[in-house]
Structures are given as C-alpha cells and as structure tokens.
C-alpha positions as CSV (number, residue, x, y, z in Angstrom):
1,X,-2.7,2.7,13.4
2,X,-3.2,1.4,10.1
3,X,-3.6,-1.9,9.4
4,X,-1.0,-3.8,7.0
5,X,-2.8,-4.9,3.8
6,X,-2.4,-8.5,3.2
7,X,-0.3,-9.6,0.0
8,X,-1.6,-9.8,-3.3
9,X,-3.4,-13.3,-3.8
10,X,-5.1,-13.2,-6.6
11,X,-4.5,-16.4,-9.0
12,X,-3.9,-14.0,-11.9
13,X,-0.4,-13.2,-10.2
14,X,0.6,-16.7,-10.6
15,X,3.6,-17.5,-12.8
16,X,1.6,-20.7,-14.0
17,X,-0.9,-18.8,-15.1
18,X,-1.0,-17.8,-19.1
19,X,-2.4,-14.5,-18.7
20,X,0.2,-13.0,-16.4
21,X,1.3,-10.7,-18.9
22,X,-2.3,-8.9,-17.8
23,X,-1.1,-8.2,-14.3
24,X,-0.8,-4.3,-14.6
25,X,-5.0,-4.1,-15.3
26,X,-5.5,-6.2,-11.9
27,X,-3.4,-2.8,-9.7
28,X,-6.0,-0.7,-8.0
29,X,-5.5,2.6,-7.2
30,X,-7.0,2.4,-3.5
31,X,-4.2,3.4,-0.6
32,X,-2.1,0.9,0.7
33,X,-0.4,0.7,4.1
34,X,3.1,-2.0,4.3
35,X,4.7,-1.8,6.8
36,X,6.1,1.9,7.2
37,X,4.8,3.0,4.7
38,X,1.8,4.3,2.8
39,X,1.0,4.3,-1.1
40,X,-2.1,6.5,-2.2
41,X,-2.9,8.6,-5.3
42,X,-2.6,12.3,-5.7
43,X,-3.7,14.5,-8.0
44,X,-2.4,18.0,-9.1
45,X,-3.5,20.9,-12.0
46,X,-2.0,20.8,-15.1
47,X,-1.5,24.1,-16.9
48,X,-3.6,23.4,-20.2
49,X,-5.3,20.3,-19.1
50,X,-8.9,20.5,-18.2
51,X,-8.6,17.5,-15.3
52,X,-6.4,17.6,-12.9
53,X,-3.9,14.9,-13.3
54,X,-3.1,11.8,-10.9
55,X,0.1,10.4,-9.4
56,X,1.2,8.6,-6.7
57,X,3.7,9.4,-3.3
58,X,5.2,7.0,-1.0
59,X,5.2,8.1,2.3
60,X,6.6,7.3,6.0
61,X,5.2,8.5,9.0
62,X,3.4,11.3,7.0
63,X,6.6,12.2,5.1
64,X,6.0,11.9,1.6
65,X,9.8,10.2,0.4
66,X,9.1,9.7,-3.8
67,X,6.7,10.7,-5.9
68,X,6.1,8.8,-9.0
69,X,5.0,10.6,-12.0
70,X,6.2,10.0,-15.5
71,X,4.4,13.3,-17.1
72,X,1.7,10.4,-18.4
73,X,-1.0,13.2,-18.7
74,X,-4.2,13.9,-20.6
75,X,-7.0,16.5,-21.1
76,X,-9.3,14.4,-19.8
77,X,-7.6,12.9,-17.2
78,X,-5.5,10.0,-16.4
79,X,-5.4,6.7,-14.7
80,X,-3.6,4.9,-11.7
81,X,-2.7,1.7,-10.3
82,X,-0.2,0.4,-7.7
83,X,-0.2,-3.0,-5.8
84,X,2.5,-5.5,-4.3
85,X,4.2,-8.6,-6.1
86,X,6.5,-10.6,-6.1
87,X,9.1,-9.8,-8.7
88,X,11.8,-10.8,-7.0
89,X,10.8,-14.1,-5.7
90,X,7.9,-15.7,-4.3
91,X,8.7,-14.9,-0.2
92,X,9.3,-11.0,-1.5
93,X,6.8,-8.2,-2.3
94,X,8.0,-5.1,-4.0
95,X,5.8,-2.1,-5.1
96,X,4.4,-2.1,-8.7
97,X,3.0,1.2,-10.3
98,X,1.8,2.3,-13.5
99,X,0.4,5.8,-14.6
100,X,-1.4,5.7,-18.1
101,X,-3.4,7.4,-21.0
102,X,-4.9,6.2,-23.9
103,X,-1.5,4.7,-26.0
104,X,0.7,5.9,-23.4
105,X,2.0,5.5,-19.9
106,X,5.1,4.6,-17.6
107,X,5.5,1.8,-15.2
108,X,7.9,1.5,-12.2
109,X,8.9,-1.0,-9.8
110,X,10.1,-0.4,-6.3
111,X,11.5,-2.6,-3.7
112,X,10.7,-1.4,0.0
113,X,13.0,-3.4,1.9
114,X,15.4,-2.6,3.8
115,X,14.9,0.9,2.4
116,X,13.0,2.2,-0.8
117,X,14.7,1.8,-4.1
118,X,13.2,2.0,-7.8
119,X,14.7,-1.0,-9.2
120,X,12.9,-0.5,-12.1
121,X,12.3,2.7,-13.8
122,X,10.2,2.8,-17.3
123,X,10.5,6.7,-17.5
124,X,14.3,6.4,-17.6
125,X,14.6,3.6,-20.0
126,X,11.7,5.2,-22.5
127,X,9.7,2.5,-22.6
128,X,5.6,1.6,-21.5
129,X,2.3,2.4,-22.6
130,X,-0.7,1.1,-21.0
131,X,-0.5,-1.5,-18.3
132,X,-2.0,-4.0,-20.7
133,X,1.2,-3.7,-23.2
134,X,3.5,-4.7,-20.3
135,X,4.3,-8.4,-19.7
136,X,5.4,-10.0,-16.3
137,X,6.8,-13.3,-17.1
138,X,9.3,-16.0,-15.2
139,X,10.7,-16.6,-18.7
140,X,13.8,-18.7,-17.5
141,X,12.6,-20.3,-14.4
142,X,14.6,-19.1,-11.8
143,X,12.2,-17.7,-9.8
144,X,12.7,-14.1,-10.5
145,X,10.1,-12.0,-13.1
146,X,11.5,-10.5,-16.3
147,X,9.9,-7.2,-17.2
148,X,8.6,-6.7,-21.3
149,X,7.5,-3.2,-21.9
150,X,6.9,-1.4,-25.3
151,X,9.1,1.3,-27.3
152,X,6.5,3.9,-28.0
153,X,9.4,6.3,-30.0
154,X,8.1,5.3,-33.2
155,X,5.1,6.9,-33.3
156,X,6.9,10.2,-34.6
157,X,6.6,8.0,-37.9
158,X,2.8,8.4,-38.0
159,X,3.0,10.3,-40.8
160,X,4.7,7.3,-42.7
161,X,2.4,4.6,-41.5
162,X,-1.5,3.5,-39.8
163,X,-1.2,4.1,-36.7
164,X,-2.0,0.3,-36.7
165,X,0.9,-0.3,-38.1
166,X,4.0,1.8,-35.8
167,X,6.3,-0.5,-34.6
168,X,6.8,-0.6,-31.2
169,X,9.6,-2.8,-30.3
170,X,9.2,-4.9,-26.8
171,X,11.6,-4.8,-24.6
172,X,12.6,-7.4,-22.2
173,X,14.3,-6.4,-18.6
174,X,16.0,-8.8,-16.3
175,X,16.7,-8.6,-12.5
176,X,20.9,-8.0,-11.6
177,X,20.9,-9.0,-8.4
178,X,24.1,-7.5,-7.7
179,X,23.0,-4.3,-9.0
180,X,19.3,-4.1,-7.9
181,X,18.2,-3.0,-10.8
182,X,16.4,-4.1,-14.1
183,X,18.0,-4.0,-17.3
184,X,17.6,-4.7,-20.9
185,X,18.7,-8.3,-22.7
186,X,17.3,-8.6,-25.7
187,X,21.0,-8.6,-27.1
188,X,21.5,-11.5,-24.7
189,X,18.9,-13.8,-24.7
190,X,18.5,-17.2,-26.3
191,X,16.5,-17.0,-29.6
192,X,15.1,-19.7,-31.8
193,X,14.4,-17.0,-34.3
194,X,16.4,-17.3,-37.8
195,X,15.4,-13.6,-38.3
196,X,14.5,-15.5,-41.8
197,X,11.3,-13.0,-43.2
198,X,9.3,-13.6,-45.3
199,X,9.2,-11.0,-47.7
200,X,6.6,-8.1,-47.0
201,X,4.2,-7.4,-49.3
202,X,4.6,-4.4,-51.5
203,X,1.3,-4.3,-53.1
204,X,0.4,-1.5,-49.8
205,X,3.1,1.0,-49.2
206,X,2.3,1.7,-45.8
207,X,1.9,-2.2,-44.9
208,X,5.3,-2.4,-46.6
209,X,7.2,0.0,-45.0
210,X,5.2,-0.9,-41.5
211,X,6.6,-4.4,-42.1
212,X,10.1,-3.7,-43.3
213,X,10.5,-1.0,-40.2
214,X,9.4,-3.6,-37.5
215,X,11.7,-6.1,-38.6
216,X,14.4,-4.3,-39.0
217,X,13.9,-3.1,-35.3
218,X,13.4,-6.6,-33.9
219,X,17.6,-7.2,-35.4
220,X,18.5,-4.0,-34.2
221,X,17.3,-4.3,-30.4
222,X,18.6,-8.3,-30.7
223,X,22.1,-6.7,-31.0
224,X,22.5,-7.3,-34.8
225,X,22.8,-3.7,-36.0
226,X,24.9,-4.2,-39.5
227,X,22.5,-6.7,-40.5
228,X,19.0,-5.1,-39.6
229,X,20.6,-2.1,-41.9
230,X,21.8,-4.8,-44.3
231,X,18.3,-6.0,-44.4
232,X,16.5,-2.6,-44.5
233,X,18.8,-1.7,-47.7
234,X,18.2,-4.8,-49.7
235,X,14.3,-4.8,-48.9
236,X,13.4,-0.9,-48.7
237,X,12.8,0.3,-52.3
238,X,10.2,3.4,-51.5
239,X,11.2,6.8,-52.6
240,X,11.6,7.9,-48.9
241,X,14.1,5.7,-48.6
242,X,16.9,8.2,-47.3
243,X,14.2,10.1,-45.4
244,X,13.0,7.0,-43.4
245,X,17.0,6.1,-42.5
246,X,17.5,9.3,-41.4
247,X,14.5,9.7,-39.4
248,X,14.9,6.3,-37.5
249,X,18.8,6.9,-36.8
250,X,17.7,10.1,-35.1
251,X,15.6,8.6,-33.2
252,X,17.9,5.6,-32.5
253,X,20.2,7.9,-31.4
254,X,18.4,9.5,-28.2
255,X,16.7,6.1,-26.9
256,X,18.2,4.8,-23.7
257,X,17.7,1.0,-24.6
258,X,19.3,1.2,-27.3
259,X,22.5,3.4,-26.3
260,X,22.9,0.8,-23.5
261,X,22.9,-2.5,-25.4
262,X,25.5,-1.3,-27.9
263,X,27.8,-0.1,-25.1
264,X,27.2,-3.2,-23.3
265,X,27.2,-5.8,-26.4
C-alpha cells in the first residue's frame, strides 16, 4: 500500500511569511499518494511539438478520475507542479497544480474531500502564466487564501507595445463557501486607490500607450467601466486611437472575468 505523504511544511507556505506569493515555484512534480488517491505526471505527443508534453491525472484505486491539462504546451517541452495546501483553512489541504511555459501557464485548485471538486479553475476564467505570477495571500484575515493570477489576453497587442510593456491585469479570486468555488472581486474589494494618475509620459509612444492601456484596465476590472473609457478618451491622443478601442473591446468582449463582474456588479 502506499504510504500517505505528510502535509506540506515548508515555512514558505506560511501566511506570515512575505514571499507567499512564490508558493507555485515550491510544487514538485513527484507523485503523491492522500488518502485514496494518487497525483502523478503524465506525459503525451503533441502533433507538431518536438517533446512530448506533460500533465497530470488524479486517480483512485488505479482509475484515473480528472486529468488536468490547460493545452499549456511548448516545442520544447513543458513543466509541472502539484502539492497540498491549505487554501481553505489551516486544518484543510486541498490539491494545488500548475502546468507552465515560458510566459504562459494555467493553475487549478482542487479540494479532495468528501469527493474531488475543482474549486478553482484558471483555464476557465482565462487567467495564469507561470507559477511565479500567481499570488496566494490571506488578504482579509479570515483564514481563507485569496487567489491573484494574471490576464495574459493582452499580448495580442504586441504589435502595439514592448513586450515589456503588455498589460496584464491581476486578478484577485475569493473562496464562496456556499458555492465552493473561487471567484473574481476586484469590483468588490476595498481600495485605498484614488485611481488619481499621474499623467504618462508621451515623449515614447509605446511607453505611452503601455501606460495609458494598463490604467485604463486596472478601472475597468475595479468595476468602473464609464470612467476607465472616460479616462482612455481624454488621455489617448495616438493616431491609432480608434484601432486600439476597437481592438481591446474585442477582446473585452470574450474574457470570462470580465463578462462576470459586469453581470454581477
């Protein structure tokens, strides 16, 4: 029979620690057995890709029951990680997992008990990239870990911008315990922002338009829609003006984050 790894000690995990945010690089990608149930990395062939290409299954008594891959894939390969924490309070341990390439990835979170659920899902919200952009933090105190992960959408901007410079709005999700599930509240938590800028400098047009874009995304995703457009048209003055509103209300348009914090305003 296996045996039971123990819980995840490490100090790093602890929510007095500053450098929680860093918990996704301390995963490892070696097979765990809790309880029931076994974690381990896979790996399949990719049509196109030169390495074959990990994920990871959840099993019971040799009967695989989820596989988690978020199509995180790359010609040379991807990476793994998967451990137990406490999300959801400091006598639970739920399953963390993230799969990642260079600039890219999706994370998940699953609780085991009494049965396996995904109570968080990054794939289905659109949001991660590598573990190191993902933040674990007790930011209210009660016990229970919020979840800040990146929008990575804006990167079909490249062509506008340094790739330096591509917004990419975090995200922060918070535990409903009545539906067992993670959710965004940027539109609902307390801010000591004024959302006063400063004005962005317009000597470098792509430093400009970098600067103008991320803080008009930082109103948007705080529920202020009418002024982050208000903003964006008394600040904007490049020629691609039109363009650039177009392009960003497309993409807007088809993210899951935002379609759920203006229908749940």
């Amino acid at each position: 029979m296996p045996v039971e790894t123990p819980p995840m000690t490490s100090p790093k995990t602890s929510i007095a620690e500053d450098d929680i945010g860093l918990f996704w690089q301390y995963l490892s990608d070696e097979p765990i057995h809790h309880n029931q149930y076994r974690i381990e990395k896979r790996f399949k062939s990719i049509a196109g890709e030169r390495q074959d290409q990990a994920y990871v299954v959840l099993s019971k008594n040799g009967k695989v029951i989820q596989s988690f891959d978020g199509v995180a894939y790359h010609p040379q390969g991807n990476s793994i990680g998967f451990g137990l924490f406490g999300f959801l309070g400091a006598n639970t341990q739920q399953l963390a997992i993230t799969q990642e390439v260079f600039r890219g990835g999706v994370q998940w979170i699953v609780d085991l008990t009494p049965t396996p659920r995904v109570i968080f899902d990054g794939r289905a919200w659109q949001v991660g990239r590598e573990g190191a952009d993902c933040e674990v933090q007790d930011t209210d105190g009660d016990g229970v870990f919020e979840l800040s992960l990146p929008i990575t959408d804006f990167y079909k901007l490249m062509d506008k911008m340094s790739i330096s410079g591509i917004p990419l709005p975090m995200i922060t999700f918070k535990y409903d315990s009545q539906k067992r599930k993670y959710y965004p509240v940027n539109h609902v938590l307390p801010s000591a922002q004024t959302n006063s800028f400063e004005q962005p400098d317009r000597t470098h047009e792509l430093f400009f338009r970098s600067a103008v874009l991320r803080n008009m995304l930082e109103l948007i995703y705080q529920g202020k829609r009418d002024r982050a457009w208000q903003y964006f048209n008394s600040t904007y003055n490049l020629d691609d003006k039109k363009e650039i509103e177009r392009r960003v209300k497309t993409i807007l348009r088809s993210q899951p984050v935002y379609k759920y914090i203006y229908k749940n305003q």
